[in-house]
N, C-alpha and C positions, 0 to 999 in steps of 0.2 A: 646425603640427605639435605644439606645444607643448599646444594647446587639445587636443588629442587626447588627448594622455598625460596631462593632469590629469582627462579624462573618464574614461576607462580607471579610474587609481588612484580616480574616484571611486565609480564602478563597484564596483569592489573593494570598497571600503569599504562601500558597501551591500551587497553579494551576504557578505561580511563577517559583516556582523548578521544578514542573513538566516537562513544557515549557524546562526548560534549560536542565534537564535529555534527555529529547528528542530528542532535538536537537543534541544534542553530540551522543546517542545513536545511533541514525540516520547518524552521522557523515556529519551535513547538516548545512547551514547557517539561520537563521531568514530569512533572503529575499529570499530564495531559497524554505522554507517551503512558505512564503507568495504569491510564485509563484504556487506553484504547487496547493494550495488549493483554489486561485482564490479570495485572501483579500489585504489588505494592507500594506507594512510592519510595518505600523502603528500599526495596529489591532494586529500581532504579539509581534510586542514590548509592548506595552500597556502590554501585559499577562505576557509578559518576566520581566516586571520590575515593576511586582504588582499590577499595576492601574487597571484591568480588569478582571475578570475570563474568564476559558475557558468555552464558552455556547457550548449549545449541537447540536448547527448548525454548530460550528465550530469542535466538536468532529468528526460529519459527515463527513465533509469535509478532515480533514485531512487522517480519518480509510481510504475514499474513494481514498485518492491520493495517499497512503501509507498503503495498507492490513495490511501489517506486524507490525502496532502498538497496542497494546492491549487495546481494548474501556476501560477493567474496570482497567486499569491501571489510562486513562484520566478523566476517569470517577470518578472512585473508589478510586483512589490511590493503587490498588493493581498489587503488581508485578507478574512477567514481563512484562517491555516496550515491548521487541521486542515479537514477537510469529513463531515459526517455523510452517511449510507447512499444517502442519494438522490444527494446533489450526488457524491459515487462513480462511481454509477451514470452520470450525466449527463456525468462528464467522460471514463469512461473510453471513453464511445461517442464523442463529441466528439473527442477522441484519434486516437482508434482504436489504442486498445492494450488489445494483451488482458492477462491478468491475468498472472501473472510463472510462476504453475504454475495449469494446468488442471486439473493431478490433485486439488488443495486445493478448486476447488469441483465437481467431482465427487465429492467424501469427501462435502464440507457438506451436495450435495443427496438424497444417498445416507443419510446422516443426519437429515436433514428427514423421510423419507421411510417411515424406520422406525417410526415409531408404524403408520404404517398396512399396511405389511408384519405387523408383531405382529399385529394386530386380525386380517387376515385366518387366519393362521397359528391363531393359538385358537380362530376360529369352526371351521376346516376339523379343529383339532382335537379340539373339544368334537362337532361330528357323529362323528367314528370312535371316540370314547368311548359314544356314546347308540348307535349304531349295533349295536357289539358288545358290549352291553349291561353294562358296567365302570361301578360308579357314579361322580358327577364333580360338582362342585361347581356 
């Protein structure tokens, strides 16, 4: 039993630094990660200062308020923290987690999308200027 509880606190201790890697990687406060994941700063600190590990409800929640962390980093210990656009991509299908709001990439694609909504808009514009014969640039 004994070997257990020293795994445990060692445990801690890694998820520990992990936590605090994190944090800084992310360039974020404890209470600001606590907010976004929907816990307590408690629950945070607890991890940050060994008493706790990180469980994998919490893994969830952070990947999901924060794509860009690497599960098997929190998971695993394997680096990198952070993950660029594809490797995103790749986990959060891997996952299968969707993204924390769908309204945000419906805005983004919505905005992608407007150069070409304009274009069209001025062409159909500049025909009903040539059309009613208003001069027009």
């Amino acid at each position: 039993m004994q070997k257990t509880k020293n795994n445990e606190n060692n445990d801690a201790s890694k998820d520990s630094k992990k936590m605090e890697d994190l944090l800084q990687a992310l360039g974020i406060s404890a209470n600001y990660l606590a907010e976004k994941v929907g816990t307590s700063h408690g629950a945070i600190y607890h991890i940050k200062n060994g008493v706790n590990n990180i469980s994998n409800g919490m893994i969830e929640r952070i990947i999901k308020a924060f794509p860009n962390v690497n599960h098997k980093y929190l998971k695993y210990d394997h680096l990198p923290i952070l993950l660029n656009d594809n490797e995103v991509k790749e986990q959060m299908e891997l996952l299968n987690i969707k993204p924390k709001n769908d309204v945000t990439l419906n805005t983004i694609q919505r905005y992608l999308e407007t150069p070409n909504q304009l274009d069209r808009i001025e062409q159909k514009l500049n025909l009903l200027l040539k059309q009613s014969g208003i001069a027009y640039d």
